[in-house]
Gaussian input, Z-matrix of N, CA and C with variables (Angstrom, degrees):
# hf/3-21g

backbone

0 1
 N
 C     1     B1
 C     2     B2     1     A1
 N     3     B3     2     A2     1     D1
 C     4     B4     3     A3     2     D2
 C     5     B5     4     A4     3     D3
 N     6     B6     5     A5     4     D4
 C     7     B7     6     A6     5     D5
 C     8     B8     7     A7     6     D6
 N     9     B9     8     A8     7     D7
 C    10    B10     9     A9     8     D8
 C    11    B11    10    A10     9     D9
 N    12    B12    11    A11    10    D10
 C    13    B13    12    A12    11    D11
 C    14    B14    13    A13    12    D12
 N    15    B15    14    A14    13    D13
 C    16    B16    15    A15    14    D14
 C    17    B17    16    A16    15    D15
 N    18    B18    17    A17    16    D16
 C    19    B19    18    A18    17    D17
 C    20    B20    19    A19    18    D18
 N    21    B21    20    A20    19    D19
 C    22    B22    21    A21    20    D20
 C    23    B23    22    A22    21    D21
 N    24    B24    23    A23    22    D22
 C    25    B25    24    A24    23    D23
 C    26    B26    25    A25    24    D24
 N    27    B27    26    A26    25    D25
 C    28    B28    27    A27    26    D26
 C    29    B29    28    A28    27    D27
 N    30    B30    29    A29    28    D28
 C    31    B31    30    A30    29    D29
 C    32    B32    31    A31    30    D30
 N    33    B33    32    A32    31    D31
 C    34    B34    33    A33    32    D32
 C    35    B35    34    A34    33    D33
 N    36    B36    35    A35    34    D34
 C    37    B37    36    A36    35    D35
 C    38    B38    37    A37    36    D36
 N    39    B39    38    A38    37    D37
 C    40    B40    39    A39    38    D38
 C    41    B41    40    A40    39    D39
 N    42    B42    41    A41    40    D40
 C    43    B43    42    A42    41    D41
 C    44    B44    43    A43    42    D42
 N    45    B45    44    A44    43    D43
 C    46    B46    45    A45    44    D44
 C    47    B47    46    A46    45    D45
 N    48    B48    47    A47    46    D46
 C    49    B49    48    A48    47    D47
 C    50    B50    49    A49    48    D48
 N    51    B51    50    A50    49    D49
 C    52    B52    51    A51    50    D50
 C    53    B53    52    A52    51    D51
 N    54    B54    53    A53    52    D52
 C    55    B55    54    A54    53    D53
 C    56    B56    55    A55    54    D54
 N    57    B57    56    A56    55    D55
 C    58    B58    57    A57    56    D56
 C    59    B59    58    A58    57    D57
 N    60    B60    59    A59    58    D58
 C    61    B61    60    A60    59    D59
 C    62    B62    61    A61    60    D60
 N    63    B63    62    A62    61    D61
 C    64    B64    63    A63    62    D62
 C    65    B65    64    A64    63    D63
 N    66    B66    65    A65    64    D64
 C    67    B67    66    A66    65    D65
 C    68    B68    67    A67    66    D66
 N    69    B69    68    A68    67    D67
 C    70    B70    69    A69    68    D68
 C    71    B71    70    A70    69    D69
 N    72    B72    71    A71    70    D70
 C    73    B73    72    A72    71    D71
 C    74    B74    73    A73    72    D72
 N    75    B75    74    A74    73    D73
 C    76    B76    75    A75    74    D74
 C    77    B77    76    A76    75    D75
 N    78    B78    77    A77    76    D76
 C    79    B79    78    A78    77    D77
 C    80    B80    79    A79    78    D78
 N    81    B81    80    A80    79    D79
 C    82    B82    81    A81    80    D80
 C    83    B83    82    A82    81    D81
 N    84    B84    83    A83    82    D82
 C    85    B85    84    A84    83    D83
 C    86    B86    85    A85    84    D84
 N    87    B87    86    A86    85    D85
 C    88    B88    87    A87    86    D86
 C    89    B89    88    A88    87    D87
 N    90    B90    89    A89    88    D88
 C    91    B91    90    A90    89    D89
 C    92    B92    91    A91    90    D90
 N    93    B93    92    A92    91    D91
 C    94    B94    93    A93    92    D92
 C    95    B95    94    A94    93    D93
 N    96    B96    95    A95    94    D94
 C    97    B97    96    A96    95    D95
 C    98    B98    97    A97    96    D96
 N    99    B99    98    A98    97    D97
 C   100   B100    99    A99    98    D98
 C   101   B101   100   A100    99    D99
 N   102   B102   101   A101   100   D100
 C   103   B103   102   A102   101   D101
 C   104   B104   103   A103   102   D102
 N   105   B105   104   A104   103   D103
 C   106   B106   105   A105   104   D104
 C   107   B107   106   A106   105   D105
 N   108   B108   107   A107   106   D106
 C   109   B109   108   A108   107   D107
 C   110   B110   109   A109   108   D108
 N   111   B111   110   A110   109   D109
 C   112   B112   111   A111   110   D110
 C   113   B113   112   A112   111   D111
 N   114   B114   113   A113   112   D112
 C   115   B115   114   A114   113   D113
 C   116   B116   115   A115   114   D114
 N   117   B117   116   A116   115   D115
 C   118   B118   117   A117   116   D116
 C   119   B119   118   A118   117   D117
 N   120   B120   119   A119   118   D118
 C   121   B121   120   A120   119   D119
 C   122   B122   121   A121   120   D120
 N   123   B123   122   A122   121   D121
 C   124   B124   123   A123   122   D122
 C   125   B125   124   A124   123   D123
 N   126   B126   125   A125   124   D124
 C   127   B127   126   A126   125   D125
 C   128   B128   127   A127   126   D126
 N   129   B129   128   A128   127   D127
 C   130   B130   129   A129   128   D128
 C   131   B131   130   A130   129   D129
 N   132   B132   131   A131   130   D130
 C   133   B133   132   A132   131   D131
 C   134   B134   133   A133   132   D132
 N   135   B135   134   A134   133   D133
 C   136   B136   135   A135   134   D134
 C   137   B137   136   A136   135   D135
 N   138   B138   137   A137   136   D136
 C   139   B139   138   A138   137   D137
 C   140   B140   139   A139   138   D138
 N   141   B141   140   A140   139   D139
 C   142   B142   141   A141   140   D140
 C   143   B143   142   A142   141   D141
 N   144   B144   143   A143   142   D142
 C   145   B145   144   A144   143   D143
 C   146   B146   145   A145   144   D144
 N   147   B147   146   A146   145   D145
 C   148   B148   147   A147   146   D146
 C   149   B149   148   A148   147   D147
 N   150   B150   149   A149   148   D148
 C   151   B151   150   A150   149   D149
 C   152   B152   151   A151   150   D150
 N   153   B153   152   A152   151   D151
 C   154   B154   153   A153   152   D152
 C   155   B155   154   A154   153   D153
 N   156   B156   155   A155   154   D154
 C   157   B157   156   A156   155   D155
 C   158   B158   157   A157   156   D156
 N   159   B159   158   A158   157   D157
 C   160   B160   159   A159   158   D158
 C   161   B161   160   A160   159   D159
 N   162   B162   161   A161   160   D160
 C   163   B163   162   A162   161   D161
 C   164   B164   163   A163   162   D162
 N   165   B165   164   A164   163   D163
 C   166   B166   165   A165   164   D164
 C   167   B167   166   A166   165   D165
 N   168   B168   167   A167   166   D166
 C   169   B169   168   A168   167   D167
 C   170   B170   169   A169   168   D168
 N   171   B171   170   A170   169   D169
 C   172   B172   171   A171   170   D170
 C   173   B173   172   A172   171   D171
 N   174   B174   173   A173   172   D172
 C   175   B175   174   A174   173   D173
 C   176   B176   175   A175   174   D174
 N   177   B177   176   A176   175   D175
 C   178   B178   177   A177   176   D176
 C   179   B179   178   A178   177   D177
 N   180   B180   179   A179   178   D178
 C   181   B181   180   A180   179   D179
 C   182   B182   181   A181   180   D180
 N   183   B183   182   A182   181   D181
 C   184   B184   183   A183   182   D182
 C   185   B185   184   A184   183   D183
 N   186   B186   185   A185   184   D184
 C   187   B187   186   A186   185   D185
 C   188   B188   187   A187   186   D186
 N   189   B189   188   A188   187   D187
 C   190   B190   189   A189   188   D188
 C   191   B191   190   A190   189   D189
 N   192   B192   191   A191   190   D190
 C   193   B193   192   A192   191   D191
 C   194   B194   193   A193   192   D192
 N   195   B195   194   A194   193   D193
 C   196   B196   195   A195   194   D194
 C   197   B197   196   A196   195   D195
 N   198   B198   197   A197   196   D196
 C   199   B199   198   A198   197   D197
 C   200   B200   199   A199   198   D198
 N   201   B201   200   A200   199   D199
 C   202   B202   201   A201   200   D200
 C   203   B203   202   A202   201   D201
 N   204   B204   203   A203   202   D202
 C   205   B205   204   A204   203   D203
 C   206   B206   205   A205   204   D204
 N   207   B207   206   A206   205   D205
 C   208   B208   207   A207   206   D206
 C   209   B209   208   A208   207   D207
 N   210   B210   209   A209   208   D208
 C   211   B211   210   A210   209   D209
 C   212   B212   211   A211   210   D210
 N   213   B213   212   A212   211   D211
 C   214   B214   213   A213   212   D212
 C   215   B215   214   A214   213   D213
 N   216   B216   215   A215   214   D214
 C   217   B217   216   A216   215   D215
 C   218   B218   217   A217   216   D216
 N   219   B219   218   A218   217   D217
 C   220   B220   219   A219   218   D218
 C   221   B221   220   A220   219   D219
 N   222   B222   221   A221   220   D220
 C   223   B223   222   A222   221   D221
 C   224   B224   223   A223   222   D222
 N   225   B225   224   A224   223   D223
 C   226   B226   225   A225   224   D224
 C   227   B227   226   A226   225   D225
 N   228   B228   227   A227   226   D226
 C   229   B229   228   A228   227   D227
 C   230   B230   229   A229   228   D228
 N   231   B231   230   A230   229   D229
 C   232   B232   231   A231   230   D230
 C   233   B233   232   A232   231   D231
 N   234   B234   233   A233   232   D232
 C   235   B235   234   A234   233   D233
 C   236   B236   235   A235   234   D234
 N   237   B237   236   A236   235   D235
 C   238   B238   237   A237   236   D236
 C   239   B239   238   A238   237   D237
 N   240   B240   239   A239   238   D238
 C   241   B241   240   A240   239   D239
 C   242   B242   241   A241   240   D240
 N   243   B243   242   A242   241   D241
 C   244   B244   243   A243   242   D242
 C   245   B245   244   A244   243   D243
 N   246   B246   245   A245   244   D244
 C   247   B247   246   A246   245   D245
 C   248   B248   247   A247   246   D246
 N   249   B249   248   A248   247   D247
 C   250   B250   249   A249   248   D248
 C   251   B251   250   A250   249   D249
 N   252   B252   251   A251   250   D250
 C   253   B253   252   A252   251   D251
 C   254   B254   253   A253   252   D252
 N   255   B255   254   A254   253   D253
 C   256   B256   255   A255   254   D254
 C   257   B257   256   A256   255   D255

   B1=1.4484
   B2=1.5228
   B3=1.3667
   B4=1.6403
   B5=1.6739
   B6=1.2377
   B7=1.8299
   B8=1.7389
   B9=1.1189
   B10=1.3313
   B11=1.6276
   B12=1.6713
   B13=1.2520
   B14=1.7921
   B15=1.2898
   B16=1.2686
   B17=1.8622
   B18=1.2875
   B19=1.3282
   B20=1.1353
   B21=1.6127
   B22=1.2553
   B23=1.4545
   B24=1.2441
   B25=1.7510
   B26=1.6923
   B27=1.3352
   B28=1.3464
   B29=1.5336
   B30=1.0828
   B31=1.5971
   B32=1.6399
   B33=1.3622
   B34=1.6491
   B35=1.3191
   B36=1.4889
   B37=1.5752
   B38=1.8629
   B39=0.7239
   B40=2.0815
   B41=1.6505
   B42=1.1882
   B43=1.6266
   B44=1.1939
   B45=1.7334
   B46=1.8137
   B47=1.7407
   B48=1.0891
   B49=1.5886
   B50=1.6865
   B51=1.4164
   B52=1.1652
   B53=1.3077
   B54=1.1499
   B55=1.6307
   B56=1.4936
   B57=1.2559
   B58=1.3504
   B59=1.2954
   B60=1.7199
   B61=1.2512
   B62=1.0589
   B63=1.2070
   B64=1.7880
   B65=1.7871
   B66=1.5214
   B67=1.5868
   B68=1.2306
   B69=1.2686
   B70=1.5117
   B71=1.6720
   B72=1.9348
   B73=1.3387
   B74=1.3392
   B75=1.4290
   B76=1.1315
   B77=1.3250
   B78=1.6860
   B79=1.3818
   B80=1.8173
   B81=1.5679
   B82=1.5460
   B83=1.6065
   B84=1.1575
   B85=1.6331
   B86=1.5069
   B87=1.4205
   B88=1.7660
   B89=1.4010
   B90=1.5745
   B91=1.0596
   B92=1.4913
   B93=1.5959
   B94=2.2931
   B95=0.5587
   B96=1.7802
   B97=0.7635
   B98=1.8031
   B99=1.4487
   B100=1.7045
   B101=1.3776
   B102=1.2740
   B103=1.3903
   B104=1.7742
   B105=1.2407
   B106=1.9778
   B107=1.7741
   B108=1.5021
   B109=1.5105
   B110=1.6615
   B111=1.0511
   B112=1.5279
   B113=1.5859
   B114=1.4638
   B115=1.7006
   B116=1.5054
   B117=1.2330
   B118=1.8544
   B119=1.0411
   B120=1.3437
   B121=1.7630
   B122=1.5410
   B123=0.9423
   B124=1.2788
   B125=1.7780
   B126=1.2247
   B127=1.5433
   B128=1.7466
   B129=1.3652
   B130=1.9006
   B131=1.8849
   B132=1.0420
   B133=1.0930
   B134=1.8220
   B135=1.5114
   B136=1.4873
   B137=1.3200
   B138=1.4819
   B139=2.1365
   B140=1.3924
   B141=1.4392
   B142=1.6349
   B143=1.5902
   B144=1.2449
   B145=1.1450
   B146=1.7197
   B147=1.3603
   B148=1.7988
   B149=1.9186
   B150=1.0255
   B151=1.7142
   B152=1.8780
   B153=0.8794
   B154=2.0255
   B155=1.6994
   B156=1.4755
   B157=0.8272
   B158=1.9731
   B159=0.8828
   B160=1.4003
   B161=1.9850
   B162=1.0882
   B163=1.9556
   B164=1.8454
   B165=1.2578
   B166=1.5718
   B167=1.7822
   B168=1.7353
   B169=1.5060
   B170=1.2298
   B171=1.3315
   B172=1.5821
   B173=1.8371
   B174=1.3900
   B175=1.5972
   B176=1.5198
   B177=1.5204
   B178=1.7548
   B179=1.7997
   B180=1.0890
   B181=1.3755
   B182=1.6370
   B183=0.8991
   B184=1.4954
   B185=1.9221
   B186=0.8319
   B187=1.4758
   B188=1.5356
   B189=1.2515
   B190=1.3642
   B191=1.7392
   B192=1.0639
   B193=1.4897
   B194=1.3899
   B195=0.9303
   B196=1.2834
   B197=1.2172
   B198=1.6507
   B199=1.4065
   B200=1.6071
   B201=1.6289
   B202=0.9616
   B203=1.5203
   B204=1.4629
   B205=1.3103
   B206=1.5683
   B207=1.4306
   B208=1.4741
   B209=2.2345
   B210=1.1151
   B211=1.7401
   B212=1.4805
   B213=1.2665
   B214=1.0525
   B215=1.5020
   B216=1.4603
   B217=1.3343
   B218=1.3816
   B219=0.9425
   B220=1.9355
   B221=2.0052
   B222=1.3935
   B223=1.7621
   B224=1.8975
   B225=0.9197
   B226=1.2425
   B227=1.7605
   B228=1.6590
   B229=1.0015
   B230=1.6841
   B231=1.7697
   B232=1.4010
   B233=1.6571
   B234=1.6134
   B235=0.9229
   B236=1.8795
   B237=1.2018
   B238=1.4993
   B239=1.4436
   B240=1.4231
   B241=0.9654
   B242=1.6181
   B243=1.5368
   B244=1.3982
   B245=1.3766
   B246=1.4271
   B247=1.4238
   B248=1.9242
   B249=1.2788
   B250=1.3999
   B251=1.3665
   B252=1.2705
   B253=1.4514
   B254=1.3029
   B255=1.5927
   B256=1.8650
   B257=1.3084
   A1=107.40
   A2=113.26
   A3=115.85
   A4=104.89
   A5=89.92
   A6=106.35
   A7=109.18
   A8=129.24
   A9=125.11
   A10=90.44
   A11=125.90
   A12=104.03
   A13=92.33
   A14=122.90
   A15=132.61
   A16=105.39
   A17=130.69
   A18=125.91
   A19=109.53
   A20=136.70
   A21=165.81
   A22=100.42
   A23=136.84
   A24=134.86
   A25=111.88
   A26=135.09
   A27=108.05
   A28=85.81
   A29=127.28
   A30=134.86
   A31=106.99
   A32=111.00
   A33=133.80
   A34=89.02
   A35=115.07
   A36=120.77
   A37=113.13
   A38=118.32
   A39=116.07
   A40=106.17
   A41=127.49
   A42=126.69
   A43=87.71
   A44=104.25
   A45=114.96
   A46=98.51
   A47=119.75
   A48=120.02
   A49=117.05
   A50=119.61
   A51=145.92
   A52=128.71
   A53=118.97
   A54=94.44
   A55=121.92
   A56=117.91
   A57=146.19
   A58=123.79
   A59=101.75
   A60=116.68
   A61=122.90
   A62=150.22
   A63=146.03
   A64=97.93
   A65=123.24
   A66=114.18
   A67=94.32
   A68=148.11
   A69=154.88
   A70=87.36
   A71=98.01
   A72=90.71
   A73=150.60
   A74=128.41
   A75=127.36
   A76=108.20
   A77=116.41
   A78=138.46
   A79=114.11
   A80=98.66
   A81=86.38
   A82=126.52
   A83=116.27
   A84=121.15
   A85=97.83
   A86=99.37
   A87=94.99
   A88=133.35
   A89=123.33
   A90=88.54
   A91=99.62
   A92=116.88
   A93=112.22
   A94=84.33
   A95=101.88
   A96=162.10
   A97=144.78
   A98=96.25
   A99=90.02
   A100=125.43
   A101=118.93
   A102=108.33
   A103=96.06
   A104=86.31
   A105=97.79
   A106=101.65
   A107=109.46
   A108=119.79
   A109=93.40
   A110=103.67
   A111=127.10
   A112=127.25
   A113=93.57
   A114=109.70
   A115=125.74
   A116=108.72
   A117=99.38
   A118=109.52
   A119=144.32
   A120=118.29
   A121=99.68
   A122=129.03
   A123=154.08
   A124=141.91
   A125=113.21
   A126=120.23
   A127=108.50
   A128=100.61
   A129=98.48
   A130=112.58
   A131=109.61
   A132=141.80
   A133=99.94
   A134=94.07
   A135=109.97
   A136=120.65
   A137=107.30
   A138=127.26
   A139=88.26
   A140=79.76
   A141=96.57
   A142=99.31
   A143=130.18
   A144=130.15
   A145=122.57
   A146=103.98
   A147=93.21
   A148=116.43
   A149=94.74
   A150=115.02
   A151=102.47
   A152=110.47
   A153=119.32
   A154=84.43
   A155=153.97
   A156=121.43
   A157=109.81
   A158=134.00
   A159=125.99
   A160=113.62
   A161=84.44
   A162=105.49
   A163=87.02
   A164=96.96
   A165=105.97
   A166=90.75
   A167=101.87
   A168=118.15
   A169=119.15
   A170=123.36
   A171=125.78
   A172=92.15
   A173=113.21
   A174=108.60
   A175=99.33
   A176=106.21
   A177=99.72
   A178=107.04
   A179=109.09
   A180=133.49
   A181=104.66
   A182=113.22
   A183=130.85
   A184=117.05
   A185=109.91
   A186=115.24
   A187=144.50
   A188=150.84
   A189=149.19
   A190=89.84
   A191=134.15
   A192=125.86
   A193=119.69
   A194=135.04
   A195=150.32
   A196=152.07
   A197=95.00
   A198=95.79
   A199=143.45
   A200=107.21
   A201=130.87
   A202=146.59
   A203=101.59
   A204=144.14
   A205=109.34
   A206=108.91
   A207=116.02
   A208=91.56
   A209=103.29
   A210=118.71
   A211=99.90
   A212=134.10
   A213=129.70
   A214=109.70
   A215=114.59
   A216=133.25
   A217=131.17
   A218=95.26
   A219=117.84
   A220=85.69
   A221=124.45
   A222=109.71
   A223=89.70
   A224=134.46
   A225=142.14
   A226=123.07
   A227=101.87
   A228=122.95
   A229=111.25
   A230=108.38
   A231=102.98
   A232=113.63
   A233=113.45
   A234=123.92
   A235=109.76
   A236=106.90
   A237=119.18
   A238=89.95
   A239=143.07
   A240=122.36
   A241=110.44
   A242=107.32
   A243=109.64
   A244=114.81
   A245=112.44
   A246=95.90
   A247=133.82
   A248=113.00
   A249=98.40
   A250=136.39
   A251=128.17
   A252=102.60
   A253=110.28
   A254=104.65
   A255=95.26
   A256=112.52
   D1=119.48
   D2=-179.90
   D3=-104.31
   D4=78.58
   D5=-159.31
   D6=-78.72
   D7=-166.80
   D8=178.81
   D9=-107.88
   D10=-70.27
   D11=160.43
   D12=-141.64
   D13=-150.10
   D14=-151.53
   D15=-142.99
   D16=133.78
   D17=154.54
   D18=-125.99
   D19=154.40
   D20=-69.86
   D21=158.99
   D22=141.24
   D23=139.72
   D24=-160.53
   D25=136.12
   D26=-169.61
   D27=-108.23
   D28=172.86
   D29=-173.11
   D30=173.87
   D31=148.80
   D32=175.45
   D33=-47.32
   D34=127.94
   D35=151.64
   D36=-46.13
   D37=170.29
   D38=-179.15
   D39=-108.35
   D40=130.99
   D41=175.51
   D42=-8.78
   D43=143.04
   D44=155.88
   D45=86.64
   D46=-22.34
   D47=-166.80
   D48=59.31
   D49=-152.08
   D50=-178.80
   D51=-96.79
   D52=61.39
   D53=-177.80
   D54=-53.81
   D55=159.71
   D56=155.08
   D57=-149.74
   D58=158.96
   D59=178.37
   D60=-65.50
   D61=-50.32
   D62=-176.42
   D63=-50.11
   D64=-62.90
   D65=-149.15
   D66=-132.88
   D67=19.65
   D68=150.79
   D69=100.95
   D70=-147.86
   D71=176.87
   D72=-118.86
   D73=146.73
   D74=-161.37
   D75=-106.20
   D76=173.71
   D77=-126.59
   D78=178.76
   D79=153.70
   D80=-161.64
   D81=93.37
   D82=170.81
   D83=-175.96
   D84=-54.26
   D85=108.37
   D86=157.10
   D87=-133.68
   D88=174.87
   D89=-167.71
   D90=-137.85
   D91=145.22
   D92=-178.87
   D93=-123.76
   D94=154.16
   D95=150.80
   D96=-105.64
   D97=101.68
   D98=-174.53
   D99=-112.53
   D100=159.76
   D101=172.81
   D102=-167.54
   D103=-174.25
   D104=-160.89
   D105=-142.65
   D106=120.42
   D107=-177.52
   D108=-79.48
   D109=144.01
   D110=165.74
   D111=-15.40
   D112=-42.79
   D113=154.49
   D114=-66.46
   D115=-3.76
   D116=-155.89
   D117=94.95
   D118=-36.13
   D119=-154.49
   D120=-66.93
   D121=144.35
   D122=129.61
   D123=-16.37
   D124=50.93
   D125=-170.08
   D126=-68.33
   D127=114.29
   D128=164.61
   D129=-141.97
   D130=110.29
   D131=-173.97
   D132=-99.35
   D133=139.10
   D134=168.94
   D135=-171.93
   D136=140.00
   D137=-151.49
   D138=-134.59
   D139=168.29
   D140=178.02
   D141=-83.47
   D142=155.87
   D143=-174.91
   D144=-64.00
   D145=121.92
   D146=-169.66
   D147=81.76
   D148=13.76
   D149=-175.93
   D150=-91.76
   D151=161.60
   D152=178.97
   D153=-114.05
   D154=-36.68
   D155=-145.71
   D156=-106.56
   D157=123.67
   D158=-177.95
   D159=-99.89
   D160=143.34
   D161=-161.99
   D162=-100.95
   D163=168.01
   D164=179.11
   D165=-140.39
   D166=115.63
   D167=164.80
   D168=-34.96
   D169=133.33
   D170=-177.48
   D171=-66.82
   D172=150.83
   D173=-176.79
   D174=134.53
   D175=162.33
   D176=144.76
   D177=80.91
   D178=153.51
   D179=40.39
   D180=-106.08
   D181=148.49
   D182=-174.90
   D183=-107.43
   D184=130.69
   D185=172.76
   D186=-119.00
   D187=65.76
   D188=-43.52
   D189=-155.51
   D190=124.10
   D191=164.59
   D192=-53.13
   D193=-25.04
   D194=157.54
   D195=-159.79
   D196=120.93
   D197=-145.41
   D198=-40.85
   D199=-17.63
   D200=156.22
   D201=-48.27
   D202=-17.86
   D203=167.19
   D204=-51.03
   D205=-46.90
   D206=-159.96
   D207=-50.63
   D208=-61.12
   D209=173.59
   D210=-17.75
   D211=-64.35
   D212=-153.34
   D213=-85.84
   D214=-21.90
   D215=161.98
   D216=-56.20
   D217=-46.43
   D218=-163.57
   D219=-88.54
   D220=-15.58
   D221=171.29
   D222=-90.13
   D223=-54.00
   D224=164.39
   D225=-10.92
   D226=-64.47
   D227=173.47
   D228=-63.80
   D229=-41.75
   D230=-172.30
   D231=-71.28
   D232=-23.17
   D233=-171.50
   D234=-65.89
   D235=-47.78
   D236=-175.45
   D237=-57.54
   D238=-50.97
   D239=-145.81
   D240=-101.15
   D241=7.69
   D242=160.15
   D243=-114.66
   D244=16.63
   D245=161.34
   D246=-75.36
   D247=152.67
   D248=165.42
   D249=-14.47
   D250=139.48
   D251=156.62
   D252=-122.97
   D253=160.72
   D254=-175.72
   D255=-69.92

């Protein structure tokens, strides 16, 4: 990925977990990762926390006006996934 730059956060998966595409869905300490290629597209990656292997979120592909954007996203994203659940 020849990204602009990259963020990191590990956090509780949310009831139901995460799906993704490679191994369905996961659950437990995890941890995303986003970032944005030079074009805009949209990179978000997410492992189990302390894991080598990274999953790609069911969703997407996404394409971002600027690439810089992904930053403001990836607090966005962490936020949804620590909200309450009913």
């Amino acid at each position: 990925m020849s990204d602009i730059s990259e963020r990191s956060t590990v956090f509780k998966a949310p009831r139901g977990g995460v799906m993704t595409l490679e191994v369905g869905v996961i659950t437990g300490e995890l941890e995303l990762l986003t970032g944005a290629e030079e074009d805009g597209t949209l990179v978000l990656r997410i492992r189990y926390a302390g894991a080598d292997e990274w999953y790609t979120p069911e969703g997407g592909p996404y394409t971002l006006h600027d690439p810089r954007d992904h930053e403001v996203l990836h607090d966005v994203l962490i936020g949804l996934l620590h909200r309450p659940q009913p």
